[in-house]
N, C-alpha and C positions, 0 to 999 in steps of 0.2 A: 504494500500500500504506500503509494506516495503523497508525502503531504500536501508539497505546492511546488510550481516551478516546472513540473515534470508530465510527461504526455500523462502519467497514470490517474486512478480514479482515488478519489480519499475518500469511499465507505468503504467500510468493512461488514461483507455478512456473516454471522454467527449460525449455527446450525448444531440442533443436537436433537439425537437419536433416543429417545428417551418411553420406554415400558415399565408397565404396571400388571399386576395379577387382574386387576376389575380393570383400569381406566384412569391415563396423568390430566390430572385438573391443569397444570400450568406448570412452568418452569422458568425458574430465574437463572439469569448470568450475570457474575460481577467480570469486571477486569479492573487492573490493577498496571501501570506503566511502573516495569519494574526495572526499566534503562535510565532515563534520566530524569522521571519524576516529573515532567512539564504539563502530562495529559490528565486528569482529575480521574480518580477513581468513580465508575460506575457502575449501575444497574441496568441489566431490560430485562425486562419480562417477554420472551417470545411468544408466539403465535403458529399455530398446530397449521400447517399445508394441507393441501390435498395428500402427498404420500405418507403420513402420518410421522413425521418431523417438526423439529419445532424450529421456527427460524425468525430473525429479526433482521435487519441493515440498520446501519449506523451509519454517519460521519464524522472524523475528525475536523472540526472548523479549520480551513487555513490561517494560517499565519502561529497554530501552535505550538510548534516545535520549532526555538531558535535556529539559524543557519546550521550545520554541523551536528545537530543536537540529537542525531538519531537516534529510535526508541525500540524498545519490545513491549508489547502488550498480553498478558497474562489472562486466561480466560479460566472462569469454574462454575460447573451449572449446579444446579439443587433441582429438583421434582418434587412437583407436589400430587398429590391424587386428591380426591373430593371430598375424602374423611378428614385430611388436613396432614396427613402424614405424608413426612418427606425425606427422601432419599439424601445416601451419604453425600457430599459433595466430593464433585468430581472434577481432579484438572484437567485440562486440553492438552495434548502431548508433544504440540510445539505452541509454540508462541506466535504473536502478529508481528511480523518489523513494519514500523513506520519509519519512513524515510524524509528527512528534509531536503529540499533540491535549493534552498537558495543559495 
């Protein structure tokens, strides 16, 4: 993902695979910029596809990663089902790099 400056796109989509014995009510992802700290820590709440996935898009606002300042972005999802019970949380098995192009 490129931030600015650069032919690339700055969203990022999130996607995760996520079963239940009955049925997942919803599923949250934090991330966490675990390179240089410039990108805030957040939250989405995904939304269930057609092929039973959950997925959301994001963007990084331009101009947030200083010149040079390139980053990784740390993903973990949680489930939940409809009784309120939620699965261990779970990390992403690589990371996002955000890149700065100015």
């Amino acid at each position: 993902m490129y931030e600015k400056g650069c032919s690339g796109s700055n969203v990022i989509e999130v996607t995760v695979d996520a079963v239940d014995n009955v049925a997942v009510d919803s599923v949250v992802v934090t991330f966490t910029d675990v390179g240089s700290g410039t990108i805030p820590t957040g939250t989405l709440n995904l939304f269930p596809n057609a092929t039973g996935l959950w997925t959301r898009a994001f963007s990084v606002p331009y101009g947030t990663l200083p010149a040079g300042a390139d980053t990784v972005l740390e993903f973990s999802a949680v489930a939940y089902d409809a009784a309120g019970n939620m699965s261990t949380r779970k990390e992403a098995t690589a990371g996002t790099y955000v890149f700065s192009c100015r």
